[in-house]
VEXZA-680375 format. One line per field, with one value per atom (N, C-alpha, C): x, y, z; residue in one letter; atom name; residue number from 1. Coordinates in steps of 0.02 Angstrom, whole numbers, plus 32768, in hexadecimal, padded with zeros to 4 digits. Last residue first. Layout:
% VEXZA-680375
u c(X|...)
v c(Y|...)
w c(Z|...)
type c(A|...)
atom c(CA|...)
seq c(NUM|...)
***
This chain:
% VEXZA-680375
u c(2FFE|302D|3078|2F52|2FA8|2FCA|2EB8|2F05|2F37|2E17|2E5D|2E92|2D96|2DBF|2E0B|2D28|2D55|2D6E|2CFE|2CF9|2D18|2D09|2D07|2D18|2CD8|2CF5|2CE6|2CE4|2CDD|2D00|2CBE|2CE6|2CD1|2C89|2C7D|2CC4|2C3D|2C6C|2C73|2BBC|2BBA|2C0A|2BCA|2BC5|2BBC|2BE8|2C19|2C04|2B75|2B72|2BB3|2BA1|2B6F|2B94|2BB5|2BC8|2B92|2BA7|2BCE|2BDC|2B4F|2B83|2BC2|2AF6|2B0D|2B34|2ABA|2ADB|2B03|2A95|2AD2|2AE6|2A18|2A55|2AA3|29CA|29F0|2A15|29C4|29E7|29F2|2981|29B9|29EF|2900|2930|297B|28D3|28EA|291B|28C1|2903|290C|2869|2898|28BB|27FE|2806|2856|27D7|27EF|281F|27AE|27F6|2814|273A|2776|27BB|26EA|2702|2738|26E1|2711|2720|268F|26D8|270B|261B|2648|2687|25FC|2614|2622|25E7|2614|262A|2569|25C3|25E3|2519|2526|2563|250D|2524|2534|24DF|2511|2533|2445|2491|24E2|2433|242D|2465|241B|2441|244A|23B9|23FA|242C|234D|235E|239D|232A|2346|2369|2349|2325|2349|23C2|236D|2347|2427|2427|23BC|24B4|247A|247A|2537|2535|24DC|2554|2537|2545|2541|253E|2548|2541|257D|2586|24B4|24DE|2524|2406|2444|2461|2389|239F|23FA|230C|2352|2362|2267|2295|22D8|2224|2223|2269|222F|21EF|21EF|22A4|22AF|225B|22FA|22C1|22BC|2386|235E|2325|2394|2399|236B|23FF|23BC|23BA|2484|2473|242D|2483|2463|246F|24CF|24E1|24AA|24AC|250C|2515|243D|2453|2491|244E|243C|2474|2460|2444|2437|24D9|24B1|2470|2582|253D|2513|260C|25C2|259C|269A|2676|263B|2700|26F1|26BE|270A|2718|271C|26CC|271D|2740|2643|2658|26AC|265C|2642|2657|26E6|26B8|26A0|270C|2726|26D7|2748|2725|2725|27FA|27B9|278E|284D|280E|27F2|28EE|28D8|2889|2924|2909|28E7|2932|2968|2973|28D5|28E1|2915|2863|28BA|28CB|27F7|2803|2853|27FB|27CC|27DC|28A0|2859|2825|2928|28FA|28D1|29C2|2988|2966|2A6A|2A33|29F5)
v c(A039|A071|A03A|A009|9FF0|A012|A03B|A01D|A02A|A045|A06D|A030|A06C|A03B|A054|A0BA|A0BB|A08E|A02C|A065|A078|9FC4|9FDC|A01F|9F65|9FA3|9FAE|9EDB|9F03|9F34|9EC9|9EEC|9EF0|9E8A|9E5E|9E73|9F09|9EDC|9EB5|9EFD|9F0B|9EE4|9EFE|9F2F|9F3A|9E66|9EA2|9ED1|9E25|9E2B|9E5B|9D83|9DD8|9DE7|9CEF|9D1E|9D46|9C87|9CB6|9CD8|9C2C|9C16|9C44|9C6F|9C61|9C50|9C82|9CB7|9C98|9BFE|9C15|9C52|9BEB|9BCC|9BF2|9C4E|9C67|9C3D|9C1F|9C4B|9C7E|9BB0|9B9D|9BD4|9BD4|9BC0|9BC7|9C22|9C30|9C2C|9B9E|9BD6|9BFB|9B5C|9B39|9B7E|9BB6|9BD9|9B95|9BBC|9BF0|9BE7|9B31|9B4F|9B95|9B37|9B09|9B2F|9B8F|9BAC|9B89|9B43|9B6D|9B9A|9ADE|9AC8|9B15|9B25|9B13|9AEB|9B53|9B85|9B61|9ADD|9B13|9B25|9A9D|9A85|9AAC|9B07|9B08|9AD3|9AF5|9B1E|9B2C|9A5F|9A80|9ABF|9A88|9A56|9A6D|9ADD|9AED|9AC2|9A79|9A96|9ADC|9A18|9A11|9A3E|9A87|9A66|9A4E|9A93|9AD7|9ABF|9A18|9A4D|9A7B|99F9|99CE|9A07|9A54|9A36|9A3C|9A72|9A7A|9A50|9AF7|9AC4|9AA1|9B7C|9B26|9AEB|9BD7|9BF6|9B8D|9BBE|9BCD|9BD0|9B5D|9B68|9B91|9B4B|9B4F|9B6D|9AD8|9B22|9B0A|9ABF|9AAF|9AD6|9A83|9AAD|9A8F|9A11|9A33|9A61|99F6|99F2|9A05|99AC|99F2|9A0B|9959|996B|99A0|9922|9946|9954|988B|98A9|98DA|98A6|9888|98B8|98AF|9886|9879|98F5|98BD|98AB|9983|9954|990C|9987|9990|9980|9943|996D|994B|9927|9927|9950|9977|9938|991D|99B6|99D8|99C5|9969|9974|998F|999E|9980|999B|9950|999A|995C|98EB|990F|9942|98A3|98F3|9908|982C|982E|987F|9845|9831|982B|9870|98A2|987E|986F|9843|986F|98E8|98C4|98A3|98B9|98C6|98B7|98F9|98C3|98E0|9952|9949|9914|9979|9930|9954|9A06|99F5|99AC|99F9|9A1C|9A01|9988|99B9|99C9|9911|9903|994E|98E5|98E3|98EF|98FA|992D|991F|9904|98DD|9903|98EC|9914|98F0|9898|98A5|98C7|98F1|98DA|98D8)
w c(40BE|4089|40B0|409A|40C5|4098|4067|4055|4078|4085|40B1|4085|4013|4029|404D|3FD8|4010|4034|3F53|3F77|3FB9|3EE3|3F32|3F41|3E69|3E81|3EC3|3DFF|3E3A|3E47|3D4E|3D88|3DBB|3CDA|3D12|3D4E|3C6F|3C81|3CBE|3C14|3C5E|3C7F|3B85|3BAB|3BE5|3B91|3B7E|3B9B|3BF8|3BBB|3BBF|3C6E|3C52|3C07|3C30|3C4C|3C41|3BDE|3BCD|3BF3|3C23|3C11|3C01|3C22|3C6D|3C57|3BAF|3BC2|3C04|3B90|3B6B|3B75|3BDD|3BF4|3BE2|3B90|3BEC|3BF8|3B1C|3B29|3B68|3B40|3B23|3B30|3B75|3BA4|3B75|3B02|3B3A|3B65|3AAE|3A9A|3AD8|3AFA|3AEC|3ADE|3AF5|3B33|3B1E|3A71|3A83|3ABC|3A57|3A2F|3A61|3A9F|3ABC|3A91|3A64|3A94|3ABC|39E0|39EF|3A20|3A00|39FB|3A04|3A2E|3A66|3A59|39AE|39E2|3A15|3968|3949|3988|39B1|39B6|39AA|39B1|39EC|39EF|3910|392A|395B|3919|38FB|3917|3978|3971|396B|38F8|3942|3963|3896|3888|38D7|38C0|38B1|38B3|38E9|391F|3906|385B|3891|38C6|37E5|381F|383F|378E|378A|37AF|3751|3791|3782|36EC|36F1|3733|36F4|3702|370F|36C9|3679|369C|370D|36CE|36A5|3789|3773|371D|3779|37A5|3789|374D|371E|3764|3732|3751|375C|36C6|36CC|36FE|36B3|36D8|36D4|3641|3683|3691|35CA|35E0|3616|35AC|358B|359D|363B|3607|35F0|3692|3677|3634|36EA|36A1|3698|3779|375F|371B|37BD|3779|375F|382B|382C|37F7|37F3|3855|3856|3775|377A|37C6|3719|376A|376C|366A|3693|36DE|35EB|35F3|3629|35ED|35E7|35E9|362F|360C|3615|3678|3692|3647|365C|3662|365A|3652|36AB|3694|35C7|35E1|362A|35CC|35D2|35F0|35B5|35F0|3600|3535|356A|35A5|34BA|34D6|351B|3443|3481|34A1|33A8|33CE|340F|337B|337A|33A8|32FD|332B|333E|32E1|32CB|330D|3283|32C2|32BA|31ED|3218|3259|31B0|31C5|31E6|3161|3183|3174|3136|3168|3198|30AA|30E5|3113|307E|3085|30AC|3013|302A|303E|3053|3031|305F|305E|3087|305B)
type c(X|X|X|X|X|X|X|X|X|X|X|X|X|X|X|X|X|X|X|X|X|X|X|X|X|X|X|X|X|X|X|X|X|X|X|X|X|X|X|X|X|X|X|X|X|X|X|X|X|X|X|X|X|X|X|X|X|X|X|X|X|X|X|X|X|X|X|X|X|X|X|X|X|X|X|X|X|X|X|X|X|X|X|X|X|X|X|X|X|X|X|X|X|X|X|X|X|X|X|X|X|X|X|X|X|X|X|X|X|X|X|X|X|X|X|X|X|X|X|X|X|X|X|X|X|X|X|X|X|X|X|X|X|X|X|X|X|X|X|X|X|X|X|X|X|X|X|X|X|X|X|X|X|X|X|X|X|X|X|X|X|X|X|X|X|X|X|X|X|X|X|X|X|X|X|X|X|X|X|X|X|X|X|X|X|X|X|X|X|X|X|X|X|X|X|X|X|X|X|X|X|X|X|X|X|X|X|X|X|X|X|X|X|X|X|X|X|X|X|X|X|X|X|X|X|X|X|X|X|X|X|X|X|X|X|X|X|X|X|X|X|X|X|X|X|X|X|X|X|X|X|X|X|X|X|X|X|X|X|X|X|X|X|X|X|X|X|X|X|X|X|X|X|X|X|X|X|X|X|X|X|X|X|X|X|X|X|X|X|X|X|X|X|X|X|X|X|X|X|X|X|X|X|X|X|X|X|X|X|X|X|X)
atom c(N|CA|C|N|CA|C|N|CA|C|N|CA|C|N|CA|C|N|CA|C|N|CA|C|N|CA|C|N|CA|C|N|CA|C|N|CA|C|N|CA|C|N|CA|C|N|CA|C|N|CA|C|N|CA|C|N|CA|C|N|CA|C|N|CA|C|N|CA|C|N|CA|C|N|CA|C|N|CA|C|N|CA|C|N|CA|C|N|CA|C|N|CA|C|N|CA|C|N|CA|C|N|CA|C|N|CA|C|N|CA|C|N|CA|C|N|CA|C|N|CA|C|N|CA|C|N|CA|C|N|CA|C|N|CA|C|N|CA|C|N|CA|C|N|CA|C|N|CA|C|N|CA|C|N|CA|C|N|CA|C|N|CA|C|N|CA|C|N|CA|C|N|CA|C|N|CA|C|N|CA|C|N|CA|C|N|CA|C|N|CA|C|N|CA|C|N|CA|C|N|CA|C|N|CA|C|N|CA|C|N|CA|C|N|CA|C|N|CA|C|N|CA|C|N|CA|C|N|CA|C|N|CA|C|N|CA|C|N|CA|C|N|CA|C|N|CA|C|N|CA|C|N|CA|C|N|CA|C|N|CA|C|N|CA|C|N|CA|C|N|CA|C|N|CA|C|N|CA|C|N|CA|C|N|CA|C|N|CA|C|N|CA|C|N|CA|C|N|CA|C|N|CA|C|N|CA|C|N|CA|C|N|CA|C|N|CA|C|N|CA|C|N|CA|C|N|CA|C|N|CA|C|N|CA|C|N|CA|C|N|CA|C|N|CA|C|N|CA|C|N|CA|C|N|CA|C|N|CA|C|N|CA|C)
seq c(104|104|104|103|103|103|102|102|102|101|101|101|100|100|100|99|99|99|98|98|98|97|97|97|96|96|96|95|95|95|94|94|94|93|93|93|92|92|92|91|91|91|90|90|90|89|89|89|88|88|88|87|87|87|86|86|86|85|85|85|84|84|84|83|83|83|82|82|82|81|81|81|80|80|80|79|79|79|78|78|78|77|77|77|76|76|76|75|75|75|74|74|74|73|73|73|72|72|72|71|71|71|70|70|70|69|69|69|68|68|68|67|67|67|66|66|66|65|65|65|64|64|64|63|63|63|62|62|62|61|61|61|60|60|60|59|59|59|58|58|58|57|57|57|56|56|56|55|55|55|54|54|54|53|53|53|52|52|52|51|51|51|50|50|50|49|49|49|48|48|48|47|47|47|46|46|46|45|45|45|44|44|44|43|43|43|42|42|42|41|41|41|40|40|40|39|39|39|38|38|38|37|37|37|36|36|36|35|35|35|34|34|34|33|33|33|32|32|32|31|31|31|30|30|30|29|29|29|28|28|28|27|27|27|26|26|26|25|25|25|24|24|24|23|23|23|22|22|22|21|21|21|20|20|20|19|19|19|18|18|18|17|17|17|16|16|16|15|15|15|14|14|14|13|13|13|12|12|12|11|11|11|10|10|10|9|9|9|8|8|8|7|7|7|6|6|6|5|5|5|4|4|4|3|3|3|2|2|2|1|1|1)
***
């Protein structure tokens, strides 16, 4: 194999930003308006930037109501999939009776 600076173990290219899905540092990750190094960044989840308070307020009142949908979705999922099963092992599914007269 020739040697070259460019020809390694690992082949690197650069990855293009808009090809990535990750948000730039350049501008609001809920409007796209371009941030200035002349005003305020306010930072969400440690590097998501966001133009104002109000964006990123936003943001965060989506966060928490997608995931109160996730929650209460597994919920249900898993009261359907008990009805499906039954009670649990430890409650076996016996009736018992009590003073009951039996025909001899």
């Amino acid at each position: 194999m020739p040697s070259s600076a460019s020809s390694s173990f690992f082949h690197i290219v650069p990855l293009d930003r808009g090809a990535t899905g990750s948000h730039a540092m350049d501008a609001c990750y809920l409007c796209g308006k371009p941030l200035s190094t002349n005003f305020d960044i306010f930072m969400y989840r440690g590097d998501t930037p966001f133009c104002s308070e109000e964006c990123r307020s936003v943001q965060m009142d989506m966060d928490e109501a997608r995931q109160r949908i996730k929650t209460n979705i597994l919920k249900e999922r898993a009261a359907r999939n008990e009805q499906r099963r039954g009670p649990p092992a430890s409650e076996p599914n016996v009736n018992c009776a009590a003073n009951v007269p039996v025909a001899s």
